[in-house]
C-alpha positions in Angstrom: 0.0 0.0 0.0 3.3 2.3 1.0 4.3 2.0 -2.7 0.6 2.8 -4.0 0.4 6.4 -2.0 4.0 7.1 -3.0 2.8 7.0 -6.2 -0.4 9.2 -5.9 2.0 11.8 -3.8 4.2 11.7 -6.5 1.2 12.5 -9.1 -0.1 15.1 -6.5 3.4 16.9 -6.6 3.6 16.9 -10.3 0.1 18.2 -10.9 0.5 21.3 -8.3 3.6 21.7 -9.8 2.3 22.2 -13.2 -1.1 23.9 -12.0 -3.1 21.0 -13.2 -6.0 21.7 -11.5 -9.2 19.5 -12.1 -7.0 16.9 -11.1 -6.7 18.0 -7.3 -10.3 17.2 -7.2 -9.7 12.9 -7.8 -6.4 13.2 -5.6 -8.1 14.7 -3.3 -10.4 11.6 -3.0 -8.0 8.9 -3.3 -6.0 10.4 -0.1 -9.2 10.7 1.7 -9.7 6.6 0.7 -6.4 5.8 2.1 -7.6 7.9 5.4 -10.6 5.9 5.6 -8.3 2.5 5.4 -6.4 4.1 8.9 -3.3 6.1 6.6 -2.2 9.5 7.4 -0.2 10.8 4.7 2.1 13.7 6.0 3.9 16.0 3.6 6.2 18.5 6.0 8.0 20.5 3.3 7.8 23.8 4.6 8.9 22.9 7.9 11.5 23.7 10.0 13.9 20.6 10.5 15.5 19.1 13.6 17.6 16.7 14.1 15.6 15.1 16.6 12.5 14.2 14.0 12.7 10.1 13.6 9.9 10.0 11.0 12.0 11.4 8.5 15.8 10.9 6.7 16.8 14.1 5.5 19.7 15.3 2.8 20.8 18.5 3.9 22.0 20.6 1.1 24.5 23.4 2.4 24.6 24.1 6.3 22.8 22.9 8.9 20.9 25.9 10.8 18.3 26.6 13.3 15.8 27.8 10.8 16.9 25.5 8.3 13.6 24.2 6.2 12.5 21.5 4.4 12.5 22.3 0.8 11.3 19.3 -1.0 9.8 15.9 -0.4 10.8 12.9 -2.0 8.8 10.5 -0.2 6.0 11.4 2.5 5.5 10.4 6.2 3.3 7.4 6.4 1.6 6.3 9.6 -1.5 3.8 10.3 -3.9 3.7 12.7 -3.1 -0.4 14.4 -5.6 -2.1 16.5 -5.8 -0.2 19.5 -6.4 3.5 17.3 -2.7 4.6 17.9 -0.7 5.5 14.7 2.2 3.7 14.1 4.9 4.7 11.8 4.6 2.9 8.6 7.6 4.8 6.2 9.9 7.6 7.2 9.7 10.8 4.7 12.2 11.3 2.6 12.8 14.6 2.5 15.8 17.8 1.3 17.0 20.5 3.8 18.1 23.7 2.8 
């Protein structure tokens, strides 16, 4: 399933990218399927990084510093909901720091 909303983040990237917009719409939906199977997809670009996040490997272009951001995501954050409700961590983004 990891592989499958990889795919559709990728899509999702490529279409805002190029403004494709009555796509969003169908995307839109698919993510809110995988919610309703127990995913959370996370996309943190935009963020500030730290060090101490364990739910994502990062590349850091250039310096390391406080207010250092992500600035692209290869790969999302992936958790599911197990038995008991709690989210468990499913794939760690892969992400770029800049």
């Amino acid at each position: 399933m990891t592989e499958i909303i990889n795919q559709v983040f990728s899509i999702q990237e490529k279409t805002t990218k190029a403004e494709i917009t009555p796509l969003q719409r169908n995307l839109d939906r698919i993510l809110y399927e995988f919610e309703q199977m127990g995913y959370q997809v996370i996309n943190p670009q935009g963020t500030v990084y730290k060090n101490e996040m364990t739910d994502v490997e990062a590349k850091i272009a250039g310096d390391l510093r406080k207010d250092s951001k992500i600035t692209k995501v290869l790969k999302p954050i992936i958790y599911k909901k197990n038995d008991t409700g709690a989210l468990q961590l499913v794939q760690k983004g892969i992400v770029i720091v800049d």
